[in-house]
Every structure is written in structure tokens, then in C-alpha cells.
C-alpha positions as a Markdown table, in Angstrom:
| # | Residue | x | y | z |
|---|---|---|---|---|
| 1 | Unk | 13.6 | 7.5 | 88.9 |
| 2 | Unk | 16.5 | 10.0 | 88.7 |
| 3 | Unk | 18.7 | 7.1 | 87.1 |
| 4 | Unk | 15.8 | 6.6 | 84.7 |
| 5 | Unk | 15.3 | 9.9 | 83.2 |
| 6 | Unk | 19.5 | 10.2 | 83.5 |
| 7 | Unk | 19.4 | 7.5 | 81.0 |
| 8 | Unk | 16.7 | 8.6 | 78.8 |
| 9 | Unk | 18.6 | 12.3 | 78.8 |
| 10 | Unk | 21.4 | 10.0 | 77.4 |
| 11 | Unk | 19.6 | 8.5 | 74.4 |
| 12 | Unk | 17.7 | 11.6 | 73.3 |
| 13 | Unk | 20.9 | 13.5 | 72.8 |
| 14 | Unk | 22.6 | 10.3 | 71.3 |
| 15 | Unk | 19.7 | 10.4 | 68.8 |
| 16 | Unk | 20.3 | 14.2 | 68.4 |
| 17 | Unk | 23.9 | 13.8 | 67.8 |
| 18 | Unk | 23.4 | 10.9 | 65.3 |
| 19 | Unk | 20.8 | 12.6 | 63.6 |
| 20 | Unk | 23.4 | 15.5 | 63.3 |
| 21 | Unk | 26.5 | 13.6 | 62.1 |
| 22 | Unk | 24.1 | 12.3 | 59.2 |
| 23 | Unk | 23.3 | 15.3 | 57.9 |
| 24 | Unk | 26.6 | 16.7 | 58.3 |
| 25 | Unk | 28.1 | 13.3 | 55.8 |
| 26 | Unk | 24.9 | 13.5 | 53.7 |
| 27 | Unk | 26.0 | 15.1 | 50.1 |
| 28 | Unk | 24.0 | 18.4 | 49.4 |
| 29 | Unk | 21.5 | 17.9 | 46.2 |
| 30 | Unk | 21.3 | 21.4 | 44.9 |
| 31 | Unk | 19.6 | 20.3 | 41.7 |
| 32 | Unk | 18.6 | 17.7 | 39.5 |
| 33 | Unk | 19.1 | 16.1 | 35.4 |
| 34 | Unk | 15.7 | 17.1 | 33.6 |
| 35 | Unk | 16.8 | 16.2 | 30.2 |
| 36 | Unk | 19.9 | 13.7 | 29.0 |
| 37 | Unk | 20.7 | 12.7 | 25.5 |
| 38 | Unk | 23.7 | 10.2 | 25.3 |
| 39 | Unk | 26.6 | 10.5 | 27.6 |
| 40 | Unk | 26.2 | 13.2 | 30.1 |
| 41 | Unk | 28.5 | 11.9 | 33.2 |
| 42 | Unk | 29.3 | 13.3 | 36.8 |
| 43 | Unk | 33.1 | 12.9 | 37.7 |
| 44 | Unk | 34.1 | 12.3 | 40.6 |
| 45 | Unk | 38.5 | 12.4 | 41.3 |
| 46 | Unk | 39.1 | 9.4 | 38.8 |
| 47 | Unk | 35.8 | 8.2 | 38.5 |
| 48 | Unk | 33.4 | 8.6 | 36.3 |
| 49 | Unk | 29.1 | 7.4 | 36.5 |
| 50 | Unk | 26.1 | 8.0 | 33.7 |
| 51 | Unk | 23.4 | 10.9 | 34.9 |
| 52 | Unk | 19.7 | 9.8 | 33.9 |
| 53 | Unk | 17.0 | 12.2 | 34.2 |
| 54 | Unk | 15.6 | 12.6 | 37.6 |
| 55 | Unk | 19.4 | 12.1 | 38.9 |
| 56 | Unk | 20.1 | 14.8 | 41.8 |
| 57 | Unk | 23.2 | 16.8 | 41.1 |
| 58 | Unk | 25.5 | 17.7 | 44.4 |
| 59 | Unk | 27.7 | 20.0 | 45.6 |
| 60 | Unk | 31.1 | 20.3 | 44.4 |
| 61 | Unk | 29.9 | 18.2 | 41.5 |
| 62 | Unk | 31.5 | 18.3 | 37.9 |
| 63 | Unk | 29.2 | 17.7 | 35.1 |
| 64 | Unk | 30.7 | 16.7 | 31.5 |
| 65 | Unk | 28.9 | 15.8 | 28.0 |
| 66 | Unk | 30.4 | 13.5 | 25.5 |
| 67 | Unk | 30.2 | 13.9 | 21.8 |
| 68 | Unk | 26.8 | 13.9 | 20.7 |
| 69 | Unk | 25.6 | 15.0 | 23.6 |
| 70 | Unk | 23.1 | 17.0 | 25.8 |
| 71 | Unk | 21.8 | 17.8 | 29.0 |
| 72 | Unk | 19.5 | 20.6 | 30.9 |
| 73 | Unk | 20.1 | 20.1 | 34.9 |
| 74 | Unk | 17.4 | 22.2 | 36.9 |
| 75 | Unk | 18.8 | 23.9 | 40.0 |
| 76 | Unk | 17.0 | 24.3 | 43.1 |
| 77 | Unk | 15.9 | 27.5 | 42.7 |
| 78 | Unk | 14.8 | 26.8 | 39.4 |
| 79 | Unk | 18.0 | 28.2 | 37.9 |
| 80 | Unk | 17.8 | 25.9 | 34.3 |
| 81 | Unk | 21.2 | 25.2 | 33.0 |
| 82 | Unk | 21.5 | 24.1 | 29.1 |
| 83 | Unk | 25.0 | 21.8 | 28.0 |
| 84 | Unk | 26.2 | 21.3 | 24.2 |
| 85 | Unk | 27.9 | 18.3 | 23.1 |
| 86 | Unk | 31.4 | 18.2 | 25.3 |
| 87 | Unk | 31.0 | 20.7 | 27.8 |
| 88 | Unk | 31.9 | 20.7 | 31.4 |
| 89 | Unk | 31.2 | 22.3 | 34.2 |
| 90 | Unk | 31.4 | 22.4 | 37.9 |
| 91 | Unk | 29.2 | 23.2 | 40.2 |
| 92 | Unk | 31.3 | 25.0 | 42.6 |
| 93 | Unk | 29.8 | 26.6 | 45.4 |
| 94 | Unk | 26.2 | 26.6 | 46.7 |
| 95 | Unk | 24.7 | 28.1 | 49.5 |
| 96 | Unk | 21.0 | 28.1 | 50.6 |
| 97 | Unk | 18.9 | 30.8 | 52.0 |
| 98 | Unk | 15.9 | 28.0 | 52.8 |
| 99 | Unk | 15.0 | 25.3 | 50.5 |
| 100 | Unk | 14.9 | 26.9 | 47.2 |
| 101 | Unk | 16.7 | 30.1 | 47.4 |
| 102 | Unk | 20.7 | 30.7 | 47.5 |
| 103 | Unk | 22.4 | 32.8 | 49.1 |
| 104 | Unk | 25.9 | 32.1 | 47.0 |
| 105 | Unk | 26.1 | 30.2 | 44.0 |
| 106 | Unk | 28.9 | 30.2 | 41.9 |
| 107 | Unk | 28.7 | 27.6 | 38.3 |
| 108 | Unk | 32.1 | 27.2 | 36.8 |
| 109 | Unk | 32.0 | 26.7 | 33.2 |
| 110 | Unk | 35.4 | 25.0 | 32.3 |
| 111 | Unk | 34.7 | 24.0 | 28.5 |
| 112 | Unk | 31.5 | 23.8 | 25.7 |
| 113 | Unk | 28.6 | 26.0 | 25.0 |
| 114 | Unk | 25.7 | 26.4 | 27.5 |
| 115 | Unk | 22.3 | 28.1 | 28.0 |
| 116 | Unk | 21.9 | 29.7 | 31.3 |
| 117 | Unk | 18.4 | 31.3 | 33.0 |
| 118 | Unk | 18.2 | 32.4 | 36.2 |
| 119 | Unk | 16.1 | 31.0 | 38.8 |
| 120 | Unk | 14.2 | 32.4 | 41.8 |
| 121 | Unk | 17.5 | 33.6 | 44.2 |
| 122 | Unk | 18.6 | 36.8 | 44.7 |
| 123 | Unk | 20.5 | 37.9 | 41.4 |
| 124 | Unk | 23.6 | 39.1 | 43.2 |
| 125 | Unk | 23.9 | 35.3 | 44.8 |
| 126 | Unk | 25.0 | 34.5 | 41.2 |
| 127 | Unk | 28.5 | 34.0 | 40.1 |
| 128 | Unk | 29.5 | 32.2 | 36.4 |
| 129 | Unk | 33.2 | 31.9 | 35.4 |
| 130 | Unk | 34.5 | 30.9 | 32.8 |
| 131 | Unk | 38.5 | 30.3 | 32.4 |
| 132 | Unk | 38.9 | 33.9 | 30.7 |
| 133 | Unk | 36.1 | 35.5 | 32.5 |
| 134 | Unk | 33.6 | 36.3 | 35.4 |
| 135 | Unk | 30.1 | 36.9 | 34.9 |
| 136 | Unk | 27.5 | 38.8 | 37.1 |
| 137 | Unk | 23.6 | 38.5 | 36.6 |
| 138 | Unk | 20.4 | 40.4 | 36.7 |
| 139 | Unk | 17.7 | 38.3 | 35.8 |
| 140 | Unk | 19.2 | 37.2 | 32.9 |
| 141 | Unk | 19.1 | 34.8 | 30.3 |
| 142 | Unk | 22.8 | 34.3 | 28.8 |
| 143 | Unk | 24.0 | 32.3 | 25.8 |
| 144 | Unk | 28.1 | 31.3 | 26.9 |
| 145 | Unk | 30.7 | 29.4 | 24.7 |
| 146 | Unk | 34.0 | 28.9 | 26.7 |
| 147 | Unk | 36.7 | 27.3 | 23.9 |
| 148 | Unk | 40.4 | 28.0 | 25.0 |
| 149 | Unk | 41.5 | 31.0 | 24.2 |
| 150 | Unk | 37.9 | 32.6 | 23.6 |
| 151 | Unk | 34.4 | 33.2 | 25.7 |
| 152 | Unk | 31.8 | 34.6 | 24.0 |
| 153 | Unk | 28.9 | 35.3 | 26.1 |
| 154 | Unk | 25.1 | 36.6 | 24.2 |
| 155 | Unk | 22.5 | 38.4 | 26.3 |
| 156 | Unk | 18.7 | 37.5 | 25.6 |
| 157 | Unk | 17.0 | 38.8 | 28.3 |
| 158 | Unk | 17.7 | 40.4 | 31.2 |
| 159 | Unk | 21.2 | 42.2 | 31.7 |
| 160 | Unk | 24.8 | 41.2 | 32.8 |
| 161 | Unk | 28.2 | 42.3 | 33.7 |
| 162 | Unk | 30.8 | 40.6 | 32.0 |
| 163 | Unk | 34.6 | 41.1 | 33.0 |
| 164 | Unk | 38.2 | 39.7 | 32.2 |
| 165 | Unk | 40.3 | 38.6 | 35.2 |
| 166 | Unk | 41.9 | 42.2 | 35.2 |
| 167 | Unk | 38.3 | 43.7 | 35.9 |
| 168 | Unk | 38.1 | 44.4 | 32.6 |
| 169 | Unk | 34.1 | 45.0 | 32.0 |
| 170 | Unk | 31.1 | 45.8 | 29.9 |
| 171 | Unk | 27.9 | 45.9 | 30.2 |
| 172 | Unk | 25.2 | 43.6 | 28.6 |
| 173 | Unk | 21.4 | 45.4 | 28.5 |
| 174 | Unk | 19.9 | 44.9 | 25.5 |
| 175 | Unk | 18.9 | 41.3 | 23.9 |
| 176 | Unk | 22.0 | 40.7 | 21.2 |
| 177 | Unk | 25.0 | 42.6 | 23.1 |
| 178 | Unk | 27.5 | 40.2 | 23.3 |
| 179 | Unk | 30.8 | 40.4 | 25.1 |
| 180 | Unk | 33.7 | 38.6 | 23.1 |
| 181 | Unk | 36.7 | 37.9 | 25.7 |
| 182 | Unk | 40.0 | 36.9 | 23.7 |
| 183 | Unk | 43.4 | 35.3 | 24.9 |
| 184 | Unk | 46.3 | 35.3 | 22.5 |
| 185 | Unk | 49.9 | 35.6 | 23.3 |
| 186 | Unk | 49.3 | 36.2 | 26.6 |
| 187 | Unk | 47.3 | 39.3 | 26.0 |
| 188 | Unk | 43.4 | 39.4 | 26.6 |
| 189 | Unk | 41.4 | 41.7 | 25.2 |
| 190 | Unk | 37.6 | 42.1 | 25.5 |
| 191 | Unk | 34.5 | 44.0 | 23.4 |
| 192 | Unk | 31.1 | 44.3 | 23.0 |
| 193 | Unk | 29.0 | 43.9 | 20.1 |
| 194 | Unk | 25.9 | 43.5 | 18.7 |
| 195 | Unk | 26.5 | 41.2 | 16.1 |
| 196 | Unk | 27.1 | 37.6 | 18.1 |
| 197 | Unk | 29.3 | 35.1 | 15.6 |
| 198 | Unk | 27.7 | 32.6 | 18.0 |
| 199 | Unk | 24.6 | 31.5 | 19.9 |
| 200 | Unk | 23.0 | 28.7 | 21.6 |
| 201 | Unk | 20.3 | 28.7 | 19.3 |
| 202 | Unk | 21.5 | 25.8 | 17.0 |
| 203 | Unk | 22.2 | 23.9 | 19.9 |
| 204 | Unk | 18.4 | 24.0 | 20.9 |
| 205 | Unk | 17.5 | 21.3 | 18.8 |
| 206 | Unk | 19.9 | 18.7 | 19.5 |
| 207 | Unk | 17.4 | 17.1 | 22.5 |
| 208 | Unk | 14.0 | 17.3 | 22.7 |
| 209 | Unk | 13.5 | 19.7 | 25.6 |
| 210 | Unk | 16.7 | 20.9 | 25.9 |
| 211 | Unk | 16.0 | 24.6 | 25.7 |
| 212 | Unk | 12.8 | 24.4 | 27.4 |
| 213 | Unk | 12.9 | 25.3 | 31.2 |
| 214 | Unk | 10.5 | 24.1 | 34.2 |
| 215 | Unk | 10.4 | 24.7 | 37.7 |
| 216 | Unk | 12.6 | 22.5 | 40.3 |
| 217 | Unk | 8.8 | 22.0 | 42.0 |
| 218 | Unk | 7.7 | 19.8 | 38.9 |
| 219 | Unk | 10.5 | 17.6 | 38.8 |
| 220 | Unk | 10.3 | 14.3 | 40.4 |
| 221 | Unk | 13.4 | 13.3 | 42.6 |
| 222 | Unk | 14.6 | 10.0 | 42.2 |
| 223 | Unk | 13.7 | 8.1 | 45.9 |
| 224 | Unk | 16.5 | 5.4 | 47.0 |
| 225 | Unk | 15.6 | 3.3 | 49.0 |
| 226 | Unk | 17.0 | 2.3 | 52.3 |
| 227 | Unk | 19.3 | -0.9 | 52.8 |
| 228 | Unk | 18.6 | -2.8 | 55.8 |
| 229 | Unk | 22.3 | -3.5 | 57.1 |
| 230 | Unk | 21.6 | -4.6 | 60.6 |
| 231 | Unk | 22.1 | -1.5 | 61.9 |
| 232 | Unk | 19.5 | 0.1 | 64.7 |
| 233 | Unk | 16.7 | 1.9 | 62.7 |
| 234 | Unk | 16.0 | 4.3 | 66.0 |
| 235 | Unk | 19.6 | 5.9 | 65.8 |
| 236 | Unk | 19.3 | 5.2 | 70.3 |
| 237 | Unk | 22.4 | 2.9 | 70.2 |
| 238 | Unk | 25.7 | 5.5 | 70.8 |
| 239 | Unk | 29.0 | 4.2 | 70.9 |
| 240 | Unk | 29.3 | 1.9 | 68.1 |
């Protein structure tokens, strides 16, 4: 009997261990594709794959539009995220609270024009950068266009802080302030104004849907389904 329940005692934390290790390899989905017009494409070191709607996104992911080009990806929290025609961004850090709150999550938006509305998380768990700048939320809806040398970023709801990598900052509380962050020979400069030379807005209409925004709740995850590679279904073999 005591041999018995040694072995049993053996197999039940195999199980637990396994169960473990597979979580711990399993990729994070933080989000998923709720609109895609053309080329939208995840990269991945040198590779490269298409993103359909109902494709999760992961963490550590890097998302990039071709020309012609649109997508709206729908965070967990319900954070929506709008791309123009060849932008790119990466989805650098993400950590949850529970299931569709984060506690840290920081979007890295290397190149192109974007629409970004903030979910249900906590608005200091928010962190956009851009290459010429750092952006802090409050419930915000923001308008960003990163080009080298130039990030423009247009409040419509909400408020933000908006800073240069010296911690150079203004701040954004009224719908229209924009902050204009500029890079020329090796000087950076930054100012606010009310009178945006750019905004998302003409963007909105290059994909049906694009600058809607919906709930992570109503989206329907794509389901893969398991291979059968001769491999013990009960996860009670250890060893192996």
C-alpha cells in the first residue's frame, strides 16, 4: 500500500511539473487581429507570416503593414490599437494583473501613423515610445505619427504626458493639443499646439472598421487544434 500511494505521489507531481513546463514554453497571447486589409505581417528574427483577423498577437511580438495597408489589433484589456499603411510596431512588454487587466504594458511604435484608445487597465500601466519620444496616458485617446526625425502626437480624448528622451514634457488636456517632437542636427526640440498638421482621421477610411473599437470579450479567438503525435495525452509519463 505504502509503495502504491509512493507511486501515485510520483505521477501527480509529474503531471504537475509537466503541466508547468507547458505553460512556462507556451507564448503569451495578449491580444488579437480584429481588422486586416492587405499585408499586415508579424516578424519574427528573419521571418516573416500573414496576420488574418482572429489571429492572437504575443508577447514580444512585432507587427508591420505593407503599402496599402491596415490593421486594428484588440488588446486584452480592450486596449484598440489602429495601424496606417507601413507602420510597425512592437509589442514590448506586457504584464497581467488577471485575465484582462495589465499591470505593465509598454507598445513601441518604431515607424507609421497609428490610432491608440486605452482599454480597461490601470492608466499608469501604460507606456508608448516612439524613437524621439515617451508617452504617458490617462484615459486617452491619441492620434501618433512616428516618421524619422518627427513624432507628432494629437489628443482626442482624455489627457497625456508627452516627453523627449531628455524629459522634456508637455501636457496634453484638451481634444486638439498636439505635441510636435523634432530631431534635426542632433538637436530635438518639442512644442505644443493646437493646430495638428496631422491626424489619423484620413487614415479612418482606408478599411472598413478600422477606427471602430470593440471589446477583447466580443472577439472570437481562433481555436487550433491539437495534433496527435503519439505522445501520452495524460502528461503521467515523466522522464522522456
Amino acid at each position: 500500500m505504502i509503495a502504491r500511494n509512493y507511486i501515485f505521489a510520483v505521477l501527480g507531481i509529474c503531471l504537475v511539473a509537466g503541466i508547468d513546463a507547458a505553460s512556462a514554453q507556451a507564448p503569451t497571447r495578449v491580444g488579437e487581429a480584429a481588422v486586416v486589409k492587405n499585408e499586415v505581417l508579424r516578424v519574427a528574427a528573419s521571418s516573416t507570416s500573414q496576420i488574418n483577423v482572429g489571429d492572437g498577437l504575443l508577447r514580444d511580438e512585432v507587427v508591420r503593414t505593407g503599402l496599402d495597408s491596415a490593421t486594428r489589433l484588440v488588446m486584452a484589456d480592450s486596449t484598440n490599437l489602429s495601424l496606417g499603411p507601413n507602420a510597425t510596431l512592437k509589442l514590448d512588454r506586457t504584464v497581467f494583473d488577471d485575465e484582462h487587466h495589465y499591470r505593465d504594458i509598454a507598445v513601441r511604435l518604431t515607424s507609421g501613423t497609428f490610432r491608440f484608445v486605452t482599454g480597461n487597465s490601470e492608466k499608469a500601466a501604460y507606456k508608448i515610445t516612439t524613437p524621439l519620444a515617451t508617452i504617458g496616458v490617462r484615459g486617452t485617446e491619441l492620434d501618433i505619427r512616428s516618421l524619422r526625425g518627427q513624432t507628432i502626437v494629437y489628443l482626442l480624448g482624455g489627457a497625456a504626458s508627452v516627453c523627449t528622451l531628455a524629459f522634456d514634457c508637455i501636457q496634453l488636456t484638451l481634444p486638439g493639443d498636439t505635441a510636435v517632437i523634432t530631431s534635426s542636427g542632433g538637436k530635438t526640440t518639442i512644442k505644443k499646439t493646437n493646430n495638428s498638421p496631422w491626424t489619423f482621421a484620413k487614415t479612418c477610411g482606408a478599411a472598413a472598421g478600422l477606427c471602430s473599437t470593440t471589446q477583447y470579450a466580443d472577439a472570437t479567438p481562433t481555436v487550433i487544434p491539437a495534433v496527435d503525435d503519439g505522445s501520452d495525452p495524460t502528461g503521467m509519463l515523466c522522464g522522456r
